[in-house]
C-alpha positions as CSV (number, residue, x, y, z in Angstrom):
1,X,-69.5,-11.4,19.3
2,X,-67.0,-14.2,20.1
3,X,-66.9,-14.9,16.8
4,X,-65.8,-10.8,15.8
5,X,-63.3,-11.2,19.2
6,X,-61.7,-14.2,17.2
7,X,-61.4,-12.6,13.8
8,X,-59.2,-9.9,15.3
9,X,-57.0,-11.8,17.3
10,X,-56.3,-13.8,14.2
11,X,-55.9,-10.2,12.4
12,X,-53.7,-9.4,15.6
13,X,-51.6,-12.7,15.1
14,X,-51.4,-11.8,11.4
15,X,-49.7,-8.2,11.7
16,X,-47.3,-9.5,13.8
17,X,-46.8,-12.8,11.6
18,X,-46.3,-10.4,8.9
19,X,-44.1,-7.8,10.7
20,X,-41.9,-10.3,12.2
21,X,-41.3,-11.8,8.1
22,X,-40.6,-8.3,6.8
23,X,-38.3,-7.7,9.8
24,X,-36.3,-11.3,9.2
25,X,-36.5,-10.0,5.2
26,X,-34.9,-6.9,6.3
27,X,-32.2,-8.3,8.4
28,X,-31.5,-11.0,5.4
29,X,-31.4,-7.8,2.5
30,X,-29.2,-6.0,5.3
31,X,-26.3,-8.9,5.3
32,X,-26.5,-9.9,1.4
33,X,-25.1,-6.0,1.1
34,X,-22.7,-6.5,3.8
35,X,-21.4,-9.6,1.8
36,X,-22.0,-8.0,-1.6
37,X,-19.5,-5.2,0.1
38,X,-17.3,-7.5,1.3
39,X,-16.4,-9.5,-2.0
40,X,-16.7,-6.1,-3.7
41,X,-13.7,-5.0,-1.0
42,X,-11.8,-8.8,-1.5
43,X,-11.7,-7.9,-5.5
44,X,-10.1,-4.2,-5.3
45,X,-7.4,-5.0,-2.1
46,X,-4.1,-3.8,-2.6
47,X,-1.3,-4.8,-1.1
48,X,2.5,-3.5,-1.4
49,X,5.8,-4.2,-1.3
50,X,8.8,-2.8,-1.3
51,X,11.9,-4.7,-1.9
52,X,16.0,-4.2,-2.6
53,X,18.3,-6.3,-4.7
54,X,21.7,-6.7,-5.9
55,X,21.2,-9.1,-8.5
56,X,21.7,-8.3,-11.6
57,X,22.5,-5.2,-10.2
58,X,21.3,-2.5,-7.0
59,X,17.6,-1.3,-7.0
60,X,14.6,-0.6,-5.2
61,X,11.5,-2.2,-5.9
62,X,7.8,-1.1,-5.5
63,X,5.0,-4.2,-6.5
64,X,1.7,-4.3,-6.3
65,X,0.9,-7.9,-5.3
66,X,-2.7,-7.4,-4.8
67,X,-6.1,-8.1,-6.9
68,X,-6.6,-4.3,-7.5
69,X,-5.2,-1.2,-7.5
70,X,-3.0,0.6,-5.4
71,X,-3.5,4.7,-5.5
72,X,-0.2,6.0,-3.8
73,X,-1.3,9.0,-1.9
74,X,1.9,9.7,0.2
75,X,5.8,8.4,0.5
76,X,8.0,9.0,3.0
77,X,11.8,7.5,2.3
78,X,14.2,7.6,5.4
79,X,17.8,6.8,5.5
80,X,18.9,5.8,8.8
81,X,15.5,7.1,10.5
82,X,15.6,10.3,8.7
83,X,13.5,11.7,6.2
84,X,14.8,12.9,2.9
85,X,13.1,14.4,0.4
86,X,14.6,12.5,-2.8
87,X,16.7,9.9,-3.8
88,X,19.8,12.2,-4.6
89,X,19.8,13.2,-0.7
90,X,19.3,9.9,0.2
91,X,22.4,8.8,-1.8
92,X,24.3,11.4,0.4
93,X,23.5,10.5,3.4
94,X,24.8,6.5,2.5
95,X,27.7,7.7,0.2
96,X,28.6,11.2,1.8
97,X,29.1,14.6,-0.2
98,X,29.3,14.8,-3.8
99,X,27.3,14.3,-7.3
100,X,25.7,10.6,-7.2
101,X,23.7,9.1,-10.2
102,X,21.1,7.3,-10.5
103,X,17.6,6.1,-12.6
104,X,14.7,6.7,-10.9
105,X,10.8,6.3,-11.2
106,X,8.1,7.9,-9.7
107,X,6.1,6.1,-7.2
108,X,4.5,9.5,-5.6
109,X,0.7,10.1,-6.9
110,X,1.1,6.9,-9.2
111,X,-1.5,4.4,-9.4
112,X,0.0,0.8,-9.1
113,X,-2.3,-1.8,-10.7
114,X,-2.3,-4.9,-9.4
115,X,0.9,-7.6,-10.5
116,X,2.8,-4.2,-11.7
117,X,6.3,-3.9,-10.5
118,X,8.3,-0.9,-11.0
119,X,12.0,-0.6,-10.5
120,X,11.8,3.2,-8.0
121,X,15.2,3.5,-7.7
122,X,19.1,2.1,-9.2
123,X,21.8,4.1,-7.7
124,X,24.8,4.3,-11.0
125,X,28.7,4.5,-10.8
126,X,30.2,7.5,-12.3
127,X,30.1,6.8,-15.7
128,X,26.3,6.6,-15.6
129,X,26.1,2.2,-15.6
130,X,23.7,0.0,-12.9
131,X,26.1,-1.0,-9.7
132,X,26.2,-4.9,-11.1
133,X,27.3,-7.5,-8.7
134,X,30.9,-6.7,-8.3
135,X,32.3,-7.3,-5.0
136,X,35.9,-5.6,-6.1
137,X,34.1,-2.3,-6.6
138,X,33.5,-0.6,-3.4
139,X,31.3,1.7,-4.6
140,X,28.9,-1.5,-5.2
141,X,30.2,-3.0,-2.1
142,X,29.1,0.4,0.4
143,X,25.7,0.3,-1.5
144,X,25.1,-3.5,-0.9
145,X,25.6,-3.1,2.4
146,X,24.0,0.1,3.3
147,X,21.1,-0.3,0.9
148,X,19.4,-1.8,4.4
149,X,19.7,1.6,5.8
150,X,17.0,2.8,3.6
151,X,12.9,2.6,4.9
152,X,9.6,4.1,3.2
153,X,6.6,4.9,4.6
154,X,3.8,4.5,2.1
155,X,0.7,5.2,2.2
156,X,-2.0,4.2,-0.5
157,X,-5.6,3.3,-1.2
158,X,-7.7,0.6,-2.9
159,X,-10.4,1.8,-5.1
160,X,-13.2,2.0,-2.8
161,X,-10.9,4.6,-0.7
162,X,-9.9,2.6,1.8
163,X,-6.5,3.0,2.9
164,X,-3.4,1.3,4.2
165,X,0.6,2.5,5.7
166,X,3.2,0.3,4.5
167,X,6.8,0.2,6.5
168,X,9.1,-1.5,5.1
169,X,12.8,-1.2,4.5
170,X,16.1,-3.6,5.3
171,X,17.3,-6.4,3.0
172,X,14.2,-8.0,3.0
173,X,10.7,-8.0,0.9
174,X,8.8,-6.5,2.9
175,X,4.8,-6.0,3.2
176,X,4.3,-5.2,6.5
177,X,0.9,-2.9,6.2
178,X,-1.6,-1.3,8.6
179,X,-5.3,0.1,8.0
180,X,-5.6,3.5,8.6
181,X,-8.3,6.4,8.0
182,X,-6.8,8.5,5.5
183,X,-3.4,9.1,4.2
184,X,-1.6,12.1,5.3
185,X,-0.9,15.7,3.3
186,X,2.4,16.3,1.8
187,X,5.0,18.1,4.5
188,X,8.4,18.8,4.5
189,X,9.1,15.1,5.1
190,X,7.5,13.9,2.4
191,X,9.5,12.0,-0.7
192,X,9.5,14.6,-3.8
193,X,11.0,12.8,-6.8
């Protein structure tokens, strides 16, 4: 009888022995696919910025300059706070009433992979050239200065769906992001190019 008494406490000791490795093999399987998730995030992260120049001439800027791609789900452009819907009206709003040119490429709906840079945006004089540097031409000289008065509001997603607002705007490259849930639906302040 002692003997039987022995044999399954050591059973006893056993199970739990046994439990206790599955459960430590369990927690260890649980935080290799929270790392394996984690690199997998590092290698697909995003990250944008928008920029303005006057050198060689005035433009806008959009650059992915993270490891993988940037899905652009919704833009907002403001000029002095408020929303326009394209870069014709924002042109108005800095140069006042009238026809204004410019070149312009979609960044709505596009999918930035990473290192791409895209010119968005190059306001032109009335015979259709780029504004180059030319301080005695005041039509380069109000869109030098006021080129600060333009912001966006961008929101995109990395491959795995995980999302991301930029702000940015002023004179300087700007990559100033923050996480969010989900990107919003186009309204009637979103940027239609």
């Amino acid at each position: 009888m002692p003997e039987e008494k022995e044999t399954r406490r050591a059973s006893r000791y056993d199970a739990v022995i046994a439990t206790f490795v599955g459960f430590l093999a369990l927690c260890v399987s649980g935080y290799t696919a929270y790392m394996q998730r984690q690199q997998v995030r590092a290698a697909v992260w995003p990250i944008l910025e928008f920029d303005s120049s006057n050198a060689p001439d005035i433009h806008f800027t959009l650059a992915n300059k993270g490891v993988g791609p940037a899905i652009i789900r919704h833009v907002i452009v403001r000029v002095d706070g408020q929303p326009v819907r394209n870069w014709s009206e924002a042109l108005e709003k800095i140069l006042g009433p009238g026809k204004h040119l410019g070149s312009e490429s979609d960044m709505s709906r596009h999918v930035f992979a990473a290192g791409e840079s895209r010119t968005v945006f190059t306001p032109r004089d009335p015979e259709n050239n780029p504004l180059n540097f030319d301080k005695s031409n005041p039509l380069w000289v109000k869109m030098n200065t006021d080129r600060g008065r333009v912001t966006v509001e961008i929101c995109y997603c990395s491959t795995l769906d995980e999302c991301w607002t930029l702000r940015a705007g002023g004179l300087t490259p700007s990559t100033t992001t923050t996480e969010t849930r989900r990107c919003p639906t186009p309204s009637a302040t979103s940027f239609q190019q």
